[in-house]
KENU-787001 format. One line per 4 residues: number of its first residue (from 1); their letters; for each residue x, y, z of C-alpha. Coordinates in Angstrom, 3 decimals. Example, Ala and Ser with C-alpha at 12.3 -4.5 7.8 and 13.67 -1.06 7.14 Angstrom:
1	as	12.300/-4.500/7.800; 13.670/-1.060/7.140
//
This chain:
1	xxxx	98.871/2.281/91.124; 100.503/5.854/90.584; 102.959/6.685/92.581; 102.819/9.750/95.038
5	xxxx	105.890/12.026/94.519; 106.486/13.959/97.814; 107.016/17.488/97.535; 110.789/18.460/98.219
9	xxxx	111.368/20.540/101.528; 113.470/23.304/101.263; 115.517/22.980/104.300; 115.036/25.984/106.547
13	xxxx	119.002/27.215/105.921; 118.418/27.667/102.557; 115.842/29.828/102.266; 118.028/33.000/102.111
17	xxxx	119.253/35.191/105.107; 117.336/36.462/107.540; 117.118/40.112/108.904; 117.403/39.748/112.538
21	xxxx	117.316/42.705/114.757; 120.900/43.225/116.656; 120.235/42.515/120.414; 118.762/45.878/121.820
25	xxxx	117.799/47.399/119.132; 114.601/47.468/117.595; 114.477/47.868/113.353; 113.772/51.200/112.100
29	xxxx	110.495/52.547/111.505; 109.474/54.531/108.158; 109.393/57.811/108.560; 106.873/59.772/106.471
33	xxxx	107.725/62.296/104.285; 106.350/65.594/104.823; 104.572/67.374/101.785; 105.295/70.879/100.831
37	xxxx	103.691/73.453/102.922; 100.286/75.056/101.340; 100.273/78.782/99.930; 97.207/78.813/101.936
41	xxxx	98.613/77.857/105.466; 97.333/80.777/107.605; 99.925/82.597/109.852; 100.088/81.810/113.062
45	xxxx	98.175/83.953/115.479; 95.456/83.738/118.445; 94.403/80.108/118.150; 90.421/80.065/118.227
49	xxxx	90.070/83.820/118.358; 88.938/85.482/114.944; 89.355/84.985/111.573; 92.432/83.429/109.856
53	xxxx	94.562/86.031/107.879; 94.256/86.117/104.243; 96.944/84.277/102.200; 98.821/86.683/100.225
57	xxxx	98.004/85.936/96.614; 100.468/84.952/94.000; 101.394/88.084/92.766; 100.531/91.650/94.771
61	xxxx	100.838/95.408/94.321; 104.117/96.263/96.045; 103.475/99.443/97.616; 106.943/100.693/96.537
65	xxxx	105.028/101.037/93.189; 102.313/103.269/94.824; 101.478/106.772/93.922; 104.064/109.323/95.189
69	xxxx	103.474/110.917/98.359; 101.472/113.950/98.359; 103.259/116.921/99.734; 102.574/117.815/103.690
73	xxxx	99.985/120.086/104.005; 100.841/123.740/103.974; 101.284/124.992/108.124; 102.255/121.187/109.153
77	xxxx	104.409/121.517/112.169; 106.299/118.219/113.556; 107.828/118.127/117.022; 111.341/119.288/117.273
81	xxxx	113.391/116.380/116.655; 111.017/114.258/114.719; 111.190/113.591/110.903; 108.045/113.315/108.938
85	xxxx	106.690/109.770/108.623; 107.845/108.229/104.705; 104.168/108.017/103.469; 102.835/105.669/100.424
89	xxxx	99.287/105.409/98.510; 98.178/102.648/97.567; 95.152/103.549/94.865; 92.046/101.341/95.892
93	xxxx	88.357/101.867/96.099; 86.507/101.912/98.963; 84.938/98.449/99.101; 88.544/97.284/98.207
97	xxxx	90.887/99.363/100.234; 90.482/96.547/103.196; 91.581/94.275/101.108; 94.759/96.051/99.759
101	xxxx	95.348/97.227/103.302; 96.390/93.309/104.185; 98.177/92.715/101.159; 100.140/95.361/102.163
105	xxxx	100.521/93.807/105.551; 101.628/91.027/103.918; 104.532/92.108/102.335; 105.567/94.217/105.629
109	xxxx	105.650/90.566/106.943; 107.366/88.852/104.141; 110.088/91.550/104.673; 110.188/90.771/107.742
113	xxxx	109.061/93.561/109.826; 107.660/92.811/113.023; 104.029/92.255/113.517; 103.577/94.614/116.373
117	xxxx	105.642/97.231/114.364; 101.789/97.314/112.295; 98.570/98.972/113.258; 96.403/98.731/110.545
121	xxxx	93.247/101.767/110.706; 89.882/101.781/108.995; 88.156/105.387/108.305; 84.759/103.533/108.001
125	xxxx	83.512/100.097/108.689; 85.745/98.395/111.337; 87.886/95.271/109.869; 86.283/91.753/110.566
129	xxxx	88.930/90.695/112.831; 88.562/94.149/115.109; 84.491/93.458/115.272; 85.091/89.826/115.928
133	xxxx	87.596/90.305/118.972; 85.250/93.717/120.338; 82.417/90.623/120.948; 84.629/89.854/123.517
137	xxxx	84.292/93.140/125.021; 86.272/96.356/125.188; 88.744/95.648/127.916; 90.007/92.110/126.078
141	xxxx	90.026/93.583/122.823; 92.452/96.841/124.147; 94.802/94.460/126.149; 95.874/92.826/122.959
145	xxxx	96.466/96.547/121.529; 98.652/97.554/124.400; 100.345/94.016/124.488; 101.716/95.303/121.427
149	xxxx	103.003/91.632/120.084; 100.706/91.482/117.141; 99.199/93.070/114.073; 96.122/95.523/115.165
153	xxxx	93.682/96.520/113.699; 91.041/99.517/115.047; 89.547/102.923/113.164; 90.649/105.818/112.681
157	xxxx	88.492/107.440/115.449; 89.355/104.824/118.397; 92.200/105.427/121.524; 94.725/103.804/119.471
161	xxxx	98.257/104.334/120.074; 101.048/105.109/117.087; 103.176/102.064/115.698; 106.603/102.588/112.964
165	xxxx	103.892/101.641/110.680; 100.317/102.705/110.112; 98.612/100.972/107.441; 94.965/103.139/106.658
169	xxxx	92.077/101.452/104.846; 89.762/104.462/103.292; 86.689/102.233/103.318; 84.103/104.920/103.339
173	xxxx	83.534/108.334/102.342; 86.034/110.345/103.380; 83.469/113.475/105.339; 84.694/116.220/107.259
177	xxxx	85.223/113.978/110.210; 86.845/111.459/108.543; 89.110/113.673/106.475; 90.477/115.217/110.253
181	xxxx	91.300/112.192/111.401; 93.056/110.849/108.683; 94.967/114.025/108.866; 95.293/113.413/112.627
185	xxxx	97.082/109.712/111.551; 99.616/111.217/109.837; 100.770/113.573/112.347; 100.589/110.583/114.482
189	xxxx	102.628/107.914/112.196; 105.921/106.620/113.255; 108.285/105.961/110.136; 105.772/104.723/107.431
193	xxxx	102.427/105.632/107.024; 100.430/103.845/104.151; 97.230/105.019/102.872; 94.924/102.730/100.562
197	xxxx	92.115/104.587/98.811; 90.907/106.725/96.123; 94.042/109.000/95.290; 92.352/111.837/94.664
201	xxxx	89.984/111.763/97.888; 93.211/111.084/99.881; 95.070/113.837/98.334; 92.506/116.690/99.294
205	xxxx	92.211/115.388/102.531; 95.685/115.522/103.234; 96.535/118.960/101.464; 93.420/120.371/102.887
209	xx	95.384/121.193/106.039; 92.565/119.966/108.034
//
């Protein structure tokens, strides 16, 4: 009869130290590693209200590379005192010129100018963010205009007040009307006034000393 061969125990102390946890302490937990943050991570702004801000893209139009200014129009008068505001065109067409408008908003952020140093205007259709936040009526829509703490954006023809920087979308024809009041915007314009639309449109409004 075969004989039965007991398997050897390993005796407990020899099965290699043991990691024990010093008295009052409890052992360490993983911590995860955070990935790197997306391109397309919106900037912060009113949780819930409107939609996100564009990511810039990869590579965008500085608008130190614009067109030269256009010369002030002939009879412009400024209040005593007060220098004319620096003004840049960016060229764009009209069913672009929104979008240009927040690339240059952008890169007024990633220089980092304030966002409530920034109004950004519209000569035709209003911006999608402006029409979003007017469904929530007039008075909560202006409160965030006077707060002053945050990019705005409004037309040409609404009660806005003057920021250090005026960013103008020509999305539309640029009529009578809407040749005054772009006109009336750069009186208006505190130390930078850009202007994104069809050069030559902008130019004759501006020189037409409407």
């Amino acid at each position: 009869m075969p004989l039965i061969t007991e398997e050897p125990q390993i005796p407990e102390s020899a099965q290699g130290p043991r990691v024990t946890p010093a008295a009052g302490r409890t052992a360490p937990t993983p911590r995860p590693v955070p990935g790197p943050r997306s391109a397309a991570t919106p900037r912060p702004g009113n949780p819930g209200r409107g939609p996100a801000r564009p990511a810039p893209p990869a590579q965008r139009p500085r608008p130190t590379s614009a067109t030269p200014a256009a010369p002030a129009p002939a009879g412009r008068k400024l209040p005593e005192g007060r220098s004319a505001a620096q003004f840049q065109l960016i060229p764009a067409p009209a069913d672009a010129a929104i979008e240009a408008a927040e690339e240059a908003v952008d890169l007024l952020l990633d220089s980092g100018r304030a966002p409530g140093d920034i109004l950004v205007l519209t000569t035709g259709e209003l911006h999608p963010w402006a029409a979003h936040e007017l469904s929530f009526g007039e008075a909560a829509y202006w409160s965030q205009h006077d707060a002053g703490d945050d990019v705005f954006f409004a037309s040409t023809a609404g009660r806005w007040a003057s920021r250090a920087v005026v960013v103008v979308a020509v999305n539309g024809d640029l009529d009578d009307t809407a040749a005054r009041a772009l006109s009336d915007v750069r009186e208006r314009a505190g130390v930078l006034l850009i202007v994104c639309g069809d050069p030559q449109a902008v130019n004759s409004a501006l020189g037409a000393g409407v």
